[in-house]
N, C-alpha and C positions, 0 to 999 in steps of 0.2 A: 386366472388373472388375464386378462384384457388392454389392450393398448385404446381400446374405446376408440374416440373419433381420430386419433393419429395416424400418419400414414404409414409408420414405422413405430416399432418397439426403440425404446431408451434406455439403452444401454447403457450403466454404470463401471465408471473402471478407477479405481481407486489406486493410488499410487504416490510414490514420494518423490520428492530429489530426480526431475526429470532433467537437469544439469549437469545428473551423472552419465554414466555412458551405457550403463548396464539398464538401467532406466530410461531410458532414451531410445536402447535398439527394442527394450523389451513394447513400449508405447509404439514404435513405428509398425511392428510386425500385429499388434492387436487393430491397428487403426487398417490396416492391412484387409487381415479376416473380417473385422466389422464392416467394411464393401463386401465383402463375398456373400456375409448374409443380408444384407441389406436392411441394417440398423444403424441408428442416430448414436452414436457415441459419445457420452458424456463423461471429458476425464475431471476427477476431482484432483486436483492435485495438492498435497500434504506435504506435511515433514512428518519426520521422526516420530513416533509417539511418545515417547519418553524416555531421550536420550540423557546424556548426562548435561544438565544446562549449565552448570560452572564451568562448560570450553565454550572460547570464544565462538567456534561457529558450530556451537548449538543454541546459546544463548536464548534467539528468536525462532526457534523450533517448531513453539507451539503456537507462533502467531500463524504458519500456514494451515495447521490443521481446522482453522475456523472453512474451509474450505468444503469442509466434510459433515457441514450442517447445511449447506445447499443443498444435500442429498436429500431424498424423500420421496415416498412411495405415491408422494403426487405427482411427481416427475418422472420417475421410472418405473420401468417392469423387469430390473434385475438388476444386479451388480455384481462385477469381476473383481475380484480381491487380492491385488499383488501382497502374499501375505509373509513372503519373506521379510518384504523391505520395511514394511506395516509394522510389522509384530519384533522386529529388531532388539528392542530393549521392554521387551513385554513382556508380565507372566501368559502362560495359554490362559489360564482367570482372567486377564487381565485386559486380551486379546478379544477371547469371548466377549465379556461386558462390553466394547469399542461394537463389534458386530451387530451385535445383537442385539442394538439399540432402530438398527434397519428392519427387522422383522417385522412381516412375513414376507418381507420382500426376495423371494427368490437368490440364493449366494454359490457362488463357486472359489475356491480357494484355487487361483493359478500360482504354479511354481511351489508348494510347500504342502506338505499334507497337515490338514488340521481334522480333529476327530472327528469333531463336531460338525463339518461342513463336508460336501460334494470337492473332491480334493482331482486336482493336473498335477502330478509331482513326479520329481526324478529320486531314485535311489541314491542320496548325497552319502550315504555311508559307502557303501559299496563306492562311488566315482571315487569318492579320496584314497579310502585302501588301493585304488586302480595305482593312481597316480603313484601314491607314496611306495609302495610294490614295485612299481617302476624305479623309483630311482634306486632302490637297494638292489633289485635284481639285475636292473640292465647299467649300472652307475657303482655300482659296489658302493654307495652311500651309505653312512652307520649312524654321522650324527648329525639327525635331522631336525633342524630346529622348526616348531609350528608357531605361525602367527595365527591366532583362532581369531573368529567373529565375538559378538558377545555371548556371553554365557548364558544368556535368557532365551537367544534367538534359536529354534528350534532347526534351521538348517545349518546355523553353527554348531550345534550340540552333535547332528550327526557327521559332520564330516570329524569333527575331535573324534567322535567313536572309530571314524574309519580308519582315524590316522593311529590311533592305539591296537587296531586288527591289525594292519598292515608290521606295524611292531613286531607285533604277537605272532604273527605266522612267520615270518621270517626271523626271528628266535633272537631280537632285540630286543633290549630293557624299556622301560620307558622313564624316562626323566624328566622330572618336572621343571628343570631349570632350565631346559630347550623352548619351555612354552611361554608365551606371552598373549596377555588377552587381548584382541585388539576390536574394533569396532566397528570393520569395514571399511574406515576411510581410511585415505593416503596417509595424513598425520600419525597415525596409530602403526601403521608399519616404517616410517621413518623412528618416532621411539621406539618399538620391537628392536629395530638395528642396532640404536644405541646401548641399546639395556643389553642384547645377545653379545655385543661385542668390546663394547666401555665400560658397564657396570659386572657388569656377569666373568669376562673376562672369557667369554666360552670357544670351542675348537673344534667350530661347525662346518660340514661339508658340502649343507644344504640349508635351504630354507621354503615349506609350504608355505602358501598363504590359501585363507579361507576364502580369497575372491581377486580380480586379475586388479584391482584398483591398488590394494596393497602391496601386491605384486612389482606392478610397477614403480609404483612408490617404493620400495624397499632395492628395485633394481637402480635407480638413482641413486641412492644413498650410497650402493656400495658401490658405486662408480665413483661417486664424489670419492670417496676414499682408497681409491686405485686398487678393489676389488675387483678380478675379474669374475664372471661369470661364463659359461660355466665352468674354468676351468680353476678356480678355490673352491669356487662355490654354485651349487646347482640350487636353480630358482623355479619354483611355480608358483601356478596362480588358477583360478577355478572361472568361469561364466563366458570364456573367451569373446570377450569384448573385441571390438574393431583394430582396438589401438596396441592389444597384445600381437598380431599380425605382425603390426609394424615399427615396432618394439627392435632395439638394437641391445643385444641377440633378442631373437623372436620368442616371444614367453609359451612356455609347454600351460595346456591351461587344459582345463575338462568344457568339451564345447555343450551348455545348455540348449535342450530342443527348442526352442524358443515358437518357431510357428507351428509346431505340434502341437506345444501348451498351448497358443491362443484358439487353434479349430477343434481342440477336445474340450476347453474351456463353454466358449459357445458351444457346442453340441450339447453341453449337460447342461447350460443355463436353458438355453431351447427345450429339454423335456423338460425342465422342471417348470418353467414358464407354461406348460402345456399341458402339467402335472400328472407327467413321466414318471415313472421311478429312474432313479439316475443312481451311479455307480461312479467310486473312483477310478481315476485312469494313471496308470504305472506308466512312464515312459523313459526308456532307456537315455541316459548321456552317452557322452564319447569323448575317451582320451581323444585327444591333440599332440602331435610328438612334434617338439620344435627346436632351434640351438638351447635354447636356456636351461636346459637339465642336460645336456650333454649328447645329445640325441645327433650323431656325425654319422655321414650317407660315405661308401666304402669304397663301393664300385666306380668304375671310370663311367660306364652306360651312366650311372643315377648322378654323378660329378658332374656329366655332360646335361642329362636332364633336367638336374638344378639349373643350372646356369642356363640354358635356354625358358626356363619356367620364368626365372627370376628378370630378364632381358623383357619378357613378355610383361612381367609385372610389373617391369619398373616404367616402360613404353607406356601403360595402361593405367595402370594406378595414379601415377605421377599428374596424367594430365587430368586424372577425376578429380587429384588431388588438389589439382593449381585452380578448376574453375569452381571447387568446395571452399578454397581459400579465397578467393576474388570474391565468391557470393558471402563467405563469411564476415570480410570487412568491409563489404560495403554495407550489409545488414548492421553492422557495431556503427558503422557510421553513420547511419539513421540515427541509431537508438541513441549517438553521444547527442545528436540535436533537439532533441526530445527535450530532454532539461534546459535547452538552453532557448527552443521556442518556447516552452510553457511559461518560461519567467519574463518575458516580452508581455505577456498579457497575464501579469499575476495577480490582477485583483480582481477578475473575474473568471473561475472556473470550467464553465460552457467555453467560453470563447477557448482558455486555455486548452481543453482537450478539443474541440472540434479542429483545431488545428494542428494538431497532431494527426490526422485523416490520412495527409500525403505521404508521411512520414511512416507510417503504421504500413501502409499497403506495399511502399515500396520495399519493406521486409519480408513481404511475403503473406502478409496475416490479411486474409480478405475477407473475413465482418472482425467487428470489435464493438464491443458492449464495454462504457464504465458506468458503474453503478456508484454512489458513493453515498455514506449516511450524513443523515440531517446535520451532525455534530460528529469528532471522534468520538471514539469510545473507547476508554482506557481497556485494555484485558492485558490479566498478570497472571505469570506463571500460575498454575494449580487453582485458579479462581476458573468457573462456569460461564463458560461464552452465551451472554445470552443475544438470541439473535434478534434487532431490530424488528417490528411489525413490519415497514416500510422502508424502502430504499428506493435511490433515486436516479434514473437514469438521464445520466450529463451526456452523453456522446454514444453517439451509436453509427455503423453502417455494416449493411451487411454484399456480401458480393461486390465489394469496392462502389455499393452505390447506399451515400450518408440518408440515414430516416430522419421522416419529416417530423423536427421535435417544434415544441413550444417554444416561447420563450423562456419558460420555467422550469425545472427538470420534471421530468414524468413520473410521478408516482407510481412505484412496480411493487408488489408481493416477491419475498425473498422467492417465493418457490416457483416464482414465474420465471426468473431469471435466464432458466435454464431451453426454456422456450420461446419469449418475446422475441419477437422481430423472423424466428426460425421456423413457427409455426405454420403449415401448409406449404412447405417445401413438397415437392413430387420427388426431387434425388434425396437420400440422407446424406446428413451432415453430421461431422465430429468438431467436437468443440471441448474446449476446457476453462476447468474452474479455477481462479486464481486470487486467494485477496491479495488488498490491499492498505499495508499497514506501514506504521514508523514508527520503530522504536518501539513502545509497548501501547500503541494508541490503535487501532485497529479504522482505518479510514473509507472502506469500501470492497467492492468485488469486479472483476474483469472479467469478462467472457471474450473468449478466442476460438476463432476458426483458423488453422490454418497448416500450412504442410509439414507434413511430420518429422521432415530433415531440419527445419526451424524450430523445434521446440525447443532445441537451447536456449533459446532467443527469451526463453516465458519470464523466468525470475528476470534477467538483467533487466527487463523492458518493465514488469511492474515496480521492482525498487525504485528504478527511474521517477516513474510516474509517482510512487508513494511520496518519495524525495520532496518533486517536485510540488505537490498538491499541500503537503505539510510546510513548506519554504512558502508559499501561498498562504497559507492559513497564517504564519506566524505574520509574515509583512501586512495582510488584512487586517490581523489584530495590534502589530501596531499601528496601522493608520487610525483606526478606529482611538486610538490610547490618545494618540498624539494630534487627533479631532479635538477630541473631549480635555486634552489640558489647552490645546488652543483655544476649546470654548469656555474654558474654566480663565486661563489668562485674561480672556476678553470680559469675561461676566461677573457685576457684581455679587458677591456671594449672598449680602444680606435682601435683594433683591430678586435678583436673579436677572433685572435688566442688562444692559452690555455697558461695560466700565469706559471710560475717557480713553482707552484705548482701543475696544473694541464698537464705541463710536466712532472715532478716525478712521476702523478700518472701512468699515461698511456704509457710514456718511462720503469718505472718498471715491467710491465704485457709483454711488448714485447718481455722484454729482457729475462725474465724468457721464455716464449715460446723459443726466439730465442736460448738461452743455448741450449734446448732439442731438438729442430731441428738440432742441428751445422751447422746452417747457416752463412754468413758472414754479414757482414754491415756495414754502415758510419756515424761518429758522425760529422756532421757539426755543429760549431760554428762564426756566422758573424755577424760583426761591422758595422752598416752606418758609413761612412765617411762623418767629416765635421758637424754632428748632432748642436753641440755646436754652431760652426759659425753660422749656416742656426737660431737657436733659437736666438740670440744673435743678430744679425745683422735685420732679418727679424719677430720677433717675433714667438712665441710659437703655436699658430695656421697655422703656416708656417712649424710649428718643427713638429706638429702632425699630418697636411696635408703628410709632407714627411716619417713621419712614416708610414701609413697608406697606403701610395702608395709601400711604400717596401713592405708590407705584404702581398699585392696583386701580389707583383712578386714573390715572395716565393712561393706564393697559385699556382701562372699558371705554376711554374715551377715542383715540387712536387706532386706527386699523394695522394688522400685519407689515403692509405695506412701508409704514411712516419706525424711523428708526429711532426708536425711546432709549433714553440710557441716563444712569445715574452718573454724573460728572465726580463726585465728590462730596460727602458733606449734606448739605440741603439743599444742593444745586441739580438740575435737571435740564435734561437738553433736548429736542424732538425732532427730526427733520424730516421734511413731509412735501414731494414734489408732484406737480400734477394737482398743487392747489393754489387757488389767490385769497385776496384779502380778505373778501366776503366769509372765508371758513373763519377770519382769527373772529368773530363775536360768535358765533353758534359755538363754537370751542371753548370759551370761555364763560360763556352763560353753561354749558354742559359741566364743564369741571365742577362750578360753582354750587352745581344742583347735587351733583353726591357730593360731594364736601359737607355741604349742610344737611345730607342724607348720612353722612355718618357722624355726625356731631350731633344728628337727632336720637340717635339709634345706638351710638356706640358707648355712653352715660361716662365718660371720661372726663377729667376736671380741666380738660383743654380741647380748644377749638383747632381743627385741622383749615389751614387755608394757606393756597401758594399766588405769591407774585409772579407774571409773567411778560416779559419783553418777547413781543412776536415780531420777526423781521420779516417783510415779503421779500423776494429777490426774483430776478429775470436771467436770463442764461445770457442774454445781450451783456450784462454784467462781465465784467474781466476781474472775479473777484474770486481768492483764496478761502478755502472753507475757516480757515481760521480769523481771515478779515471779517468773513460773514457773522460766526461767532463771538466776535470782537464789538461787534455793531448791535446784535442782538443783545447780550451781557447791557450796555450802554442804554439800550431801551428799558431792558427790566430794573436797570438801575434807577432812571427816569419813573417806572414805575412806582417801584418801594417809596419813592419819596413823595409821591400822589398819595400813596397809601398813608405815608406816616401824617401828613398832611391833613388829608380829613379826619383822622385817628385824634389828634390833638384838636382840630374844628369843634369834633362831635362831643369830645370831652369838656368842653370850654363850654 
């Protein structure tokens, strides 16, 4: 395999939930090594594959996985597969099928061994027996209650094993009413609590948890309830996250190799990209000993050493901490303007995202690509995402300097996505995949560049934008509803000319112009003749047949320009500026000639012909359109009775 004309290989790193924290340090340290080897990093970022979507925050789960159809071996020359967090609520069948739809594209399993794949992985059996060892031997702990991951997830299944050796060798029972199945997140170890301690009634001295997010979670809960730790109850937690650190007590947690994983990861996608034979890589963890299992320092030396350590830490940490916090609300504080510039300019799109430019950078994201399709596109749970041919890029800049787009959005191939605008870079870049959807409508894709202490920033900042782009769409479609009953209010239906009041509207804008030009013009007013007879003798479908046919000579006789409208009735009214008297006889010799063209032609037992009062008027005039109306009416009246006049002449 071949990176062809690029200047770097493209790097695939597949991942979920980078909002989490485990996910988040594990992306920073991959984006990390991918500088070292000097490749284009491309994260997909996903959710869940198939968690349980009757809870609330899984619901829309599988709207991010449209994410991981950007991927393709047109784009890349490998992909990294955090397959822990992936394969979560998956059979390994089931896991497989998800992969192995990228073939032959080069794969490595980081963090989890899978059989089937070139595997980074830690011994999680052995780490939990470490841990739960721990707290029976050095804790005299007996009843140890386990919050497991899920039952499908293959790194859950071995720390359960670990935690049932650890039993075993220390010559404990094991019972199954200590366990609860939990799912990873914070919410599943706040129930675990309730059920270990509310329902269950149980008279525990400890609690694992299969990762430090439940841990923590499960460390609140029994604070809220004036639990101490360690000393009721001793707590851990596994992946030691940043925030078990600083955890009050400090969570004992099993510390994942994290940038071993990522430089043995690339090392074995690099042979295989070079068609190496590659081999799995075993990498040892390591307990972490902290307050929260019980873990007390004895000596006055290590009493003293703490306390000068912690002095240092609190000196040092403290102020990383205050300018992580300064940077982190003022970054939220972008992101809250976001919705609130986009709906400033809601009914047009480009504008709305290109204005978000300032806003974007000053979070730290320096290019941004949105792409967005022609229409939503509904996707519902368990249906097949199919992916658009063509997507459309609304807003783009990359290195904080905006691309020069059309007026139009740029027609892009999904599989270019990953490239446009990035192409012929000399440095690589890391960027990540993001849709964007609402609700179950699926609305487009974002591409991001940007620094890897910011990736929290990713979900808050597209919801935003989906938010906002869907609250767009709806207000565009109803201006569009509330056009169309406005032109429907205005327009006669049996015609489709514009009704007595949607004459008023459009006769009064005219005439205002026409004032300020002093231009001239003509107010025609005309009668079908005979209307009543032709209803009355031939019925009413006869009467709107011949209505209908007059409007049609009004329309071929009258340009765009001049404002035709059915008054009511057999009545008819025309306004037409920028013309003088000279037009009213060619106008009326015109009407006259189809009229007797469709009374040649149309074999009907009645003749079509209208009376017409035409008024000229001048802008020197100080006169009201309804005067003018009033004056014209008056002429065509003048008229009818010339008409009826030779009628009875000719007859005599």
């Amino acid at each position: 395999m071949s990176k062809g004309s690029r200047a770097h290989y493209n790097i695939g790193f597949f991942t979920t939930g980078v909002e989490l924290e485990y996910s988040h340090m594990l992306i920073q340290t991959v984006m990390k090594v991918a500088v070292e080897y000097n490749v284009n990093l491309i994260s997909f970022l996903g959710g869940s594959l198939n968690p349980d979507f009757t809870l609330d925050h899984s619901k829309y789960q599988y709207q991010y996985n449209v994410a991981f159809d950007y991927a393709h071996a047109e784009n890349l020359d490998g992909i990294i597969l955090v397959s822990g967090v992936l394969s979560s609520f998956l059979t390994p069948t089931e896991f497989s099928h998800f992969y192995s739809k990228y073939s032959p594209l080069p794969m490595v399993s980081l963090g989890t061994y899978i059989k089937s794949l070139p595997s980074v992985y830690t011994d999680n059996k052995e780490a939990f027996k470490t841990i739960v060892s721990h707290l029976i031997k050095s804790h005299n702990r007996k009843r140890i209650a386990f919050i497991t991951g899920p039952s499908s997830n293959r790194d859950a299944l071995d720390r359960y094993a670990g935690y049932i050796d650890a039993l075993t060798e220390n010559g404990l029972n094991f019972q199954p009413e200590l366990i609860h199945i939990g799912d990873f997140t914070p919410q599943s170890a706040i129930d675990a609590v309730e059920v270990f301690l509310d329902k269950r009634h149980l008279d525990i001295d400890a609690i694992v948890c299969a990762n430090d997010s439940m841990a923590l979670a499960a460390l609140n809960e029994l604070e809220r309830r004036q639990i101490k730790v360690p000393q009721q109850i001793s707590l851990t937690g596994f992946d030691n996250i940043s925030s078990s650190m600083y955890a009050v007590p400090s969570l004992t947690s099993i510390q994942q190799p994290y940038e071993a994983f990522a430089k043995e990861a690339f090392h074995i996608l690099f042979d295989l990209i070079h068609t190496q034979p590659a081999n799995n890589k075993l990498i040892p963890s390591q307990l972490v000993l902290r307050d929260s299992c019980g873990q007390h320092i004895n000596s006055p030396e290590e009493e003293l050493n703490a306390l000068t350590n912690l002095h240092y830490f609190f000196n040092t940490r403290l102020k990383y901490a205050g300018k992580q916090m300064d940077r982190s609300q003022s970054n939220f504080s972008s992101i809250r303007q976001i919705l609130l510039r986009m709906t400033s300019t809601i009914f047009d799109k480009k504008a709305q995202l290109e204005a978000l430019i300032p806003d974007l950078i000053s979070c730290g994201i320096h290019s941004c690509m949105v792409y967005l399709y022609p229409t939503e596109i509904p996707h519902h749970l368990n249906v097949k995402w199919q992916m658009p041919s063509t997507v459309y890029l609304y807003m783009g800049y990359v290195n904080k300097e905006p691309l020069t787009l059309n007026l139009d959005p740029i027609p892009v191939s999904p599989m270019q996505i990953t490239t446009y605008g990035f192409a012929g870079r000399e440095t690589p870049y890391a960027i990540s995949v993001h849709p964007i959807f609402f609700s179950n409508e699926q609305l487009g894709v974002i591409v991001l560049e940007l620094a890897p202490e910011n990736y929290y920033l990713i979900e808050t900042l597209t919801i935003e934008i989906g938010c906002a782009i869907k609250l767009s769409s709806i207000f565009a479609s109803q201006k569009c509803i509330e056009k169309k009953l406005e032109t429907l209010s205005q327009t006669n239906e049996l015609t489709g000319l514009l009704n007595r009041r949607g004459f008023f509207n459009s006769a009064e804008e005219k005439y205002k112009l026409f004032k300020k030009q002093h231009l001239k013009g003509i107010l025609f007013f005309a009668d079908m003749d005979g209307l009543k007879m032709i209803n009355d003798t031939y019925g009413h479908h006869e009467g709107d047949f011949a209505i209908s046919s007059m409007a049609n000579i009004l329309r071929e006789t009258f340009s765009s320009e001049d404002i035709i409208s059915r008054m009511g009735g057999d009545e008819f009214t025309i306004f037409c500026i920028n013309k003088d008297s000279s037009f009213i006889e060619s106008v009326s010799a015109h009407i006259q000639n189809l009229c007797n063209n469709f009374n040649n032609s149309s074999h009907k037992p009645y003749e079509l012909s209208i009376s017409i009062g035409a008024l000229p008027f001048t802008s020197d005039e100080n006169a009201t359109l309804e005067s003018l109306l009033s004056r014209a009416d008056k002429l065509l009246y003048s008229q009818k009775q010339i008409r009826k006049k030779r009628k009875l002449e000719k007859q005599e």
